[in-house]
C-alpha positions in Angstrom: 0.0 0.0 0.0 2.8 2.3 1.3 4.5 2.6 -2.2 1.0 3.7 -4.0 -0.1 5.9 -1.8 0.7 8.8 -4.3 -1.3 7.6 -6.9 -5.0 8.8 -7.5 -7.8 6.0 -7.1 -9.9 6.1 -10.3 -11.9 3.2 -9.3 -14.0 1.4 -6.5 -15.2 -1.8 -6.7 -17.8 -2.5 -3.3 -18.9 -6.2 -4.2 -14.4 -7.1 -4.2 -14.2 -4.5 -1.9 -10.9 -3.0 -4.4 -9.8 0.1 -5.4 -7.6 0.6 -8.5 -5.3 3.5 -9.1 -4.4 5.2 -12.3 -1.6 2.8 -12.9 -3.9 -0.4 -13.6 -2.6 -1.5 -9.7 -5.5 -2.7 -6.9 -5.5 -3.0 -3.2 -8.1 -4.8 -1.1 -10.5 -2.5 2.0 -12.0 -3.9 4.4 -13.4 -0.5 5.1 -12.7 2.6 3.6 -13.4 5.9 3.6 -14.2 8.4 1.2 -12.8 11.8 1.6 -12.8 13.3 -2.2 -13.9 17.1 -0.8 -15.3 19.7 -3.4 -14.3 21.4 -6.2 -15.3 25.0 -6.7 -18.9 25.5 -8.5 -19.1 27.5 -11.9 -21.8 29.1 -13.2 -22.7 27.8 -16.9 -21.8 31.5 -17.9 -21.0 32.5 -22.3 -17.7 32.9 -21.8 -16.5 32.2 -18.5 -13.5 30.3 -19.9 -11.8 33.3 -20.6 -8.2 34.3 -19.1 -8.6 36.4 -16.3 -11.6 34.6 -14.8 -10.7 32.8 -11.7 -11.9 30.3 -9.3 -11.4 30.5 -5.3 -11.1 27.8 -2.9 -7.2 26.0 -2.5 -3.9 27.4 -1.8 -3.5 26.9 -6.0 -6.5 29.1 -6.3 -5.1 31.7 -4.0 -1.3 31.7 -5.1 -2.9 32.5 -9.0 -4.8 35.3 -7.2 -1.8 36.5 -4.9 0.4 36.7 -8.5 -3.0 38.9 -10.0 -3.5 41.5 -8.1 -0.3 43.3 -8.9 -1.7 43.9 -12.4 -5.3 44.2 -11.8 -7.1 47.4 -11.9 -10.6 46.2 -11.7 -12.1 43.1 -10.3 -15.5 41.4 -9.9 -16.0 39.1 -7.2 -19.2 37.0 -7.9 -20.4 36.1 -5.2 -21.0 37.8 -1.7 -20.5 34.6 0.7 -17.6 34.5 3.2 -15.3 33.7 0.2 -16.2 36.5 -1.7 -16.0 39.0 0.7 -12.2 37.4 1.8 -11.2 37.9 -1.7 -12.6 41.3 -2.2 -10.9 42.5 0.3 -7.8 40.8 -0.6 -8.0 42.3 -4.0 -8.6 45.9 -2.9 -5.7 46.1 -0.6 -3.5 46.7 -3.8 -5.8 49.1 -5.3 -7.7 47.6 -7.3 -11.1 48.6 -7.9 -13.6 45.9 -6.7 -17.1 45.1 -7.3 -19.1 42.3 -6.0 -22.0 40.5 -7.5 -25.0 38.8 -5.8 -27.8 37.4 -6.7 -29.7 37.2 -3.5 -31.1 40.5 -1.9 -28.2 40.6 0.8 -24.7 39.5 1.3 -24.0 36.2 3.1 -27.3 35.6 2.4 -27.1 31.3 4.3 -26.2 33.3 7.5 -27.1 36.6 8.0 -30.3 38.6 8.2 -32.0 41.2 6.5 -30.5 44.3 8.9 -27.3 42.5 9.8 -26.6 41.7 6.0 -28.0 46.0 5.2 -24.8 46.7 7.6 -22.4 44.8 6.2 -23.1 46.4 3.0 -22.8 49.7 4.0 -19.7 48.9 5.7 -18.4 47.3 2.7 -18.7 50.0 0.8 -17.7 52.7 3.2 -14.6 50.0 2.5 -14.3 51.0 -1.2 -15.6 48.0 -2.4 -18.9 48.2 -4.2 -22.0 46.1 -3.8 -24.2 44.4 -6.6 -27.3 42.6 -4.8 -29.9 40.8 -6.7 -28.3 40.6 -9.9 -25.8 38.0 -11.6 -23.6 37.8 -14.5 -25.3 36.9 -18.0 -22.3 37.0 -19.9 -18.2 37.2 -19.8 -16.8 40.1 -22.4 -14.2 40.2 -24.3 -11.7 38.1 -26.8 -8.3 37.5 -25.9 -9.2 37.9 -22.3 -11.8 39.3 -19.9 -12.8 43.3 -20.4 -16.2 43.0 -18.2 -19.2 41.6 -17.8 -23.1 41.9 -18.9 -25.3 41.3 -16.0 -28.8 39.9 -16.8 -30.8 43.7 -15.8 -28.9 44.9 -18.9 -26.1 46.8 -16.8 -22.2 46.5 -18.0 -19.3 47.0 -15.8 -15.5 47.1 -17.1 -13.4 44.6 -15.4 -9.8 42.8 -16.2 -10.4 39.9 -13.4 -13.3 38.0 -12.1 -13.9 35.5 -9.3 -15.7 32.9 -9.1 -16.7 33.0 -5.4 -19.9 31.0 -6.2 -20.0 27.7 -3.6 -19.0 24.4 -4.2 -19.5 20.8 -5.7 -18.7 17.8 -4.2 -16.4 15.4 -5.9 -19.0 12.3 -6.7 -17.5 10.3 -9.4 -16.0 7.7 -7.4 -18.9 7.2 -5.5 -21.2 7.3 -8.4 -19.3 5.2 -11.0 -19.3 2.4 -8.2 -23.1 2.4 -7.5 -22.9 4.0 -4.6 -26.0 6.3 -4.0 -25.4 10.2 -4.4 -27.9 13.1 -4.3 -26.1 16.4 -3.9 -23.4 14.5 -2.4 -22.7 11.1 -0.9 -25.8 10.1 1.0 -24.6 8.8 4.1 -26.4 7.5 7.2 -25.8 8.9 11.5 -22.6 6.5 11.4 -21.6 7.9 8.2 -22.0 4.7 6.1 -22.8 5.2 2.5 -25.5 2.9 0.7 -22.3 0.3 0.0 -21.6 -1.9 3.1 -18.4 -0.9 4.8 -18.0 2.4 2.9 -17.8 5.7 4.5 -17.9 9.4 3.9 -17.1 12.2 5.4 -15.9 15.9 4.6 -17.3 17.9 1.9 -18.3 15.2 -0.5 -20.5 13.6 2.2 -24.7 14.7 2.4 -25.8 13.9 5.5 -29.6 14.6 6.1 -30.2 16.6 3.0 -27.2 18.6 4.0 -23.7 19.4 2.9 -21.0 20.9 4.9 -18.3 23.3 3.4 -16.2 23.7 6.6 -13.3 22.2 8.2 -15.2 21.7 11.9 -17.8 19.3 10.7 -15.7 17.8 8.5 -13.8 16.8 11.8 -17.2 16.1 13.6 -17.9 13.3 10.9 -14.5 11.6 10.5 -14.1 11.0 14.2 -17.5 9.3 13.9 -16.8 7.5 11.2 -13.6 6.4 13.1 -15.3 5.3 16.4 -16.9 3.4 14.3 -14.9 1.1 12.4 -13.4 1.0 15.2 -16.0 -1.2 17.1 -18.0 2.4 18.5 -21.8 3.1 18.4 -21.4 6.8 17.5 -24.0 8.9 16.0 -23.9 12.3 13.5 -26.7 14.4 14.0 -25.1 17.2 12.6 -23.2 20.5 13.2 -24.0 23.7 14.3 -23.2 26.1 10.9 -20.8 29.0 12.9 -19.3 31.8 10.4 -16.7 34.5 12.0 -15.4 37.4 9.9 -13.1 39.5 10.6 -11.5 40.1 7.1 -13.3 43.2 6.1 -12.3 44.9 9.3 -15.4 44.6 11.0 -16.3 41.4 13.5 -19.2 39.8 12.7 -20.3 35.9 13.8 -23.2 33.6 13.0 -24.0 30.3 15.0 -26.6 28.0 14.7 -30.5 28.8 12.7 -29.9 32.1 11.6 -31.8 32.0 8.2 -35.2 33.6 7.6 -37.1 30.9 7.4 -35.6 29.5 10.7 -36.5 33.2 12.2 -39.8 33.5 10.9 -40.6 29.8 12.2 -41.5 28.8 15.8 -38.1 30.9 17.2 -38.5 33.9 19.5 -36.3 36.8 17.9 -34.9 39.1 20.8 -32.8 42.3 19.1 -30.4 45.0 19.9 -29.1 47.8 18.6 -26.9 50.2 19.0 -28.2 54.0 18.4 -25.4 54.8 15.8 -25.8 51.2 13.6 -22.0 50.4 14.8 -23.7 47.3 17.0 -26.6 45.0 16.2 -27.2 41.6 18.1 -30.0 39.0 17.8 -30.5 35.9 19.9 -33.2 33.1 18.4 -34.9 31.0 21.3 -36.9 28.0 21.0 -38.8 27.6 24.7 -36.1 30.2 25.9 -33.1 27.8 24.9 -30.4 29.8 22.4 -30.8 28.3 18.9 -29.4 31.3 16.7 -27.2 34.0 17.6 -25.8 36.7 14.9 -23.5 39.9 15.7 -22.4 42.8 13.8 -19.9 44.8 15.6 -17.0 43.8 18.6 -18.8 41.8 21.3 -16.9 39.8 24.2 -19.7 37.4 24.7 -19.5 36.2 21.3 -17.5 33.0 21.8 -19.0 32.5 24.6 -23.1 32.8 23.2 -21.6 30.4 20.3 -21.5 28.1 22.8 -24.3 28.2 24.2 -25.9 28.1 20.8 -24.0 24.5 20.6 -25.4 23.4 23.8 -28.9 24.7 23.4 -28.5 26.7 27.1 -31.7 27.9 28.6 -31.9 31.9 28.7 -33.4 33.2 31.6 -35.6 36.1 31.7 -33.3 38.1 33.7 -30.6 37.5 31.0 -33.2 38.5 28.6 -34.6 41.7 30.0 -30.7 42.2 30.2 -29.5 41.4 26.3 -32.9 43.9 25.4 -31.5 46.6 27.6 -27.8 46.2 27.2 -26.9 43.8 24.3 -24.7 41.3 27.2 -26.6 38.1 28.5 -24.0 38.1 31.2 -22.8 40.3 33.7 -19.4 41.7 32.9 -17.1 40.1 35.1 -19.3 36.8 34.4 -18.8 37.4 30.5 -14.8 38.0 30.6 -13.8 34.8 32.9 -12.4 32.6 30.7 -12.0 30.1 34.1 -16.5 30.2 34.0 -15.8 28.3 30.8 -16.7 24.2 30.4 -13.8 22.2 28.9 -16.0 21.1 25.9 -16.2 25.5 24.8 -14.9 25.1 21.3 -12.1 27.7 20.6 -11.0 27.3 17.6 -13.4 26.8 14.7 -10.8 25.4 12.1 -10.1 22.7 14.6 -12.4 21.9 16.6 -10.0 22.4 19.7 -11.6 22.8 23.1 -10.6 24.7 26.2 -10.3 21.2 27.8 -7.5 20.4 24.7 -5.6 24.0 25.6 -5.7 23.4 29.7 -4.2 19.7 29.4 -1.8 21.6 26.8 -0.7 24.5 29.4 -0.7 21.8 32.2 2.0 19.4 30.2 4.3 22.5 30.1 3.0 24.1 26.4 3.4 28.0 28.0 3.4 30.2 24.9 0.6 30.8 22.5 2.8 29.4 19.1 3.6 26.3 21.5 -0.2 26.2 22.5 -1.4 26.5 18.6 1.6 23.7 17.7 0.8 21.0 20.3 -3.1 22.0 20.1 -3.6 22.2 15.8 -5.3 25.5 16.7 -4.8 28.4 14.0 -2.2 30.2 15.4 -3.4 33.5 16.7 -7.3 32.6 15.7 -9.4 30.8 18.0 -6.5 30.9 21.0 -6.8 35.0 20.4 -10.4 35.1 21.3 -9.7 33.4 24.7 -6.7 35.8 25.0 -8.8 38.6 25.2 -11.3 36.6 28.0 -8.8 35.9 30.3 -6.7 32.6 28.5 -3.6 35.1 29.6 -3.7 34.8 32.9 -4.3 31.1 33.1 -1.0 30.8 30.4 0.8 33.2 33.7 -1.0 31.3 36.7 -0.3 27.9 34.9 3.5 28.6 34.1 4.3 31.0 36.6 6.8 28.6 38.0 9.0 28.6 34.9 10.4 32.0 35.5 13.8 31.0 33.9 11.8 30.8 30.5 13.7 32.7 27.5 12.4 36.4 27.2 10.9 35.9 23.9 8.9 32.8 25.7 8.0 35.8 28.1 7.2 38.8 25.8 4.4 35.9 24.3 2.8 35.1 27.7 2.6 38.9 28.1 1.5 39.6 24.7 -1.6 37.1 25.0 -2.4 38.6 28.1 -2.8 41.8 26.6 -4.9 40.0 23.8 -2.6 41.6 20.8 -1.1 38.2 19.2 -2.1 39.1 15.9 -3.9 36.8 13.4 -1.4 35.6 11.0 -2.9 34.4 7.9 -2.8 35.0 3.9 -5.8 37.2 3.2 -6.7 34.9 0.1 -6.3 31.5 1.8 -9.9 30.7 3.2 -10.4 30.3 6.9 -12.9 27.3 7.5 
């Protein structure tokens, strides 16, 4: 096996329970596991095969798009999902002029509301970028390479670059040219199994319940299901809680849990807040007072902490109500900011599914800076750690390894720098964050 592991398998065969590879050899399962992600979605568009039309979703994708923007001048981004909006702003640091197209009335339209989505926009474009909403692209202009688009109400816009920000596809052919049953994606039971007896799948390619997930943390959520049980385990996938964090366009905004219209307008409570200038907006969605939904424009510390809660259901009591409609905080302050208050199972790090229990048996085995946190841990380095920084993971990295006070300085100036909450966020503006 070990000396074909580079080569692609183009075949499965369930009933031998063999998988070929490109080079005519096979190797016998007795259970596998299909992980064949996504590939990006593209609009059947006259003329999208131009050059200068791009796609967005690997590091190949973004190292194209890192080598681009030096010589573009004016990009469309179509579509205004989390991707789109990373690459927008990616593109516009280098001055180029940037436009994004979307169809649907408002921008991250799967996890954001009417008013939430209204200030993103306006924040958007008080960014420079400007905002297209229900429209899309009819056709791609142009010859010897892209010079704009023709959108379907008739309008024109000049353009040498366009994204494809757009969703994704799952990779199905496997699965499909070996029998096994595919809808949007591969069907696939609470234990992950596929239709095809001791075949798995998890990740982006797998449909669980209707539903396809195009993040990292359920991706996680499935595969260690999927492990417990081919290992012997009785484990059950009832699905993930959707949780989007942005931070890219230089404003903070999260979504966790039923957020969409149609989950609001059913049998959810909506409680709102706002601030007077439009800088703030919060909404909680209850079902028999227990958090279902929670979405946040604007800096809030009680965001990792109502995430959550959103993830564990937690019953909101009226006092924490009357609170959230007065003040926009469910907790008291000092409550809110304790990162000790937390339980071990608070996730931390949305990538990678790490857990304040994962970081505390970390600090405890002598891990006492936040690179040696994220390296021990697979957190991000400076994502999901950073918003525990700021709650009070600082003084637990001091109280924890306090007794190492012949650490190096460098070790030093880190413990104090996560104290203070400033270890940036180190990442390439066009590689997508989970």
């Amino acid at each position: 096996m070990s000396k074909n592991c580079c080569c692609e398998i183009v075949a499965i065969y369930p009933d031998n329970k063999k998988v070929y590879d490109r080079l005519g050899n096979s190797q016998n399962y007795s259970q596998l596991v299909l992980a064949t992600g996504s590939s990006p979605h593209v609009p059947n568009i006259e003329g999208i095969q131009q050059s200068g039309v791009y796609t967005f979703r690997n590091l190949d994708d973004a190292q194209q798009l890192i080598a681009r923007r030096t010589r573009s001048r004016r990009a469309i981004v179509l579509g205004g999902g989390l991707l789109g909006l990373e690459a927008a702003r990616g593109l516009q640091k280098y001055n180029t002029d940037v436009t994004i197209i979307e169809h649907a009335s408002r921008l991250m339209a799967q996890q954001l509301d009417d008013e939430s989505g209204s200030l993103l926009r306006e924040h958007i474009i008080s960014q420079n970028i400007q905002v297209v909403l229900g429209d899309s692209v009819n056709r791609v202009l142009g010859d010897d390479g892209i010079s704009g688009v023709e959108l379907r109400s008739g309008r024109s816009i000049d353009c040498d670059t366009l994204v494809i920000a757009t969703g994704i596809r799952p990779n199905l052919k496997l699965a499909r040219d070996a029998g096994i049953a595919v809808g949007r994606g591969i069907r696939v039971n609470d234990q992950m199994r596929t239709s095809s007896a001791d075949v798995f799948a998890v990740g982006e390619c797998a449909e669980h319940r209707d539903r396809i997930y195009g993040l990292v943390a359920p991706g996680l959520e499935q595969a260690s299901v999927a492990a417990h049980t081919i290992a012997g385990g009785t484990s059950r996938y009832f699905g993930s809680q959707a949780v989007t964090r942005l931070k890219v366009v230089g404003v903070s905004l999260i979504s966790a849990g039923r957020c969409s219209e149609r989950d609001a307008s059913s049998q959810l409570r909506s409680l709102t807040w706002r601030r007077p200038d439009s800088s703030g907006y919060r909404r909680l969605l209850l079902q028999r007072n227990r958090l279902r939904g929670v979405i946040a424009f604007g800096d809030w510390d009680e965001s990792s902490r109502a995430q959550e809660c959103v993830q564990r259901g937690c019953y909101i009591w009226p006092w924490q109500r009357r609170r959230f409609l007065r003040t926009g905080d469910i907790w008291p302050v000092q409550e809110a900011t304790n990162v000790n208050d937390w339980p071990a199972s608070a996730v931390v790090c949305q990538c990678t599914g790490v857990k304040l229990g994962t970081l505390s048996k970390a600090l405890l085995a002598g891990h006492c800076s936040v690179q040696a946190l994220c390296v021990d841990t697979g957190s991000r380095f400076g994502h999901g750690i950073q918003q525990t920084n700021q709650t009070g993971l600082g003084n637990r990295l001091r109280s924890t390894c306090g007794h190492h006070e012949k650490r190096s300085g460098r070790s030093r100036r880190l413990v104090d720098r996560a104290r203070k909450g400033t270890e940036g966020l180190l990442f390439n503006p066009f590689v997508p964050l989970s």
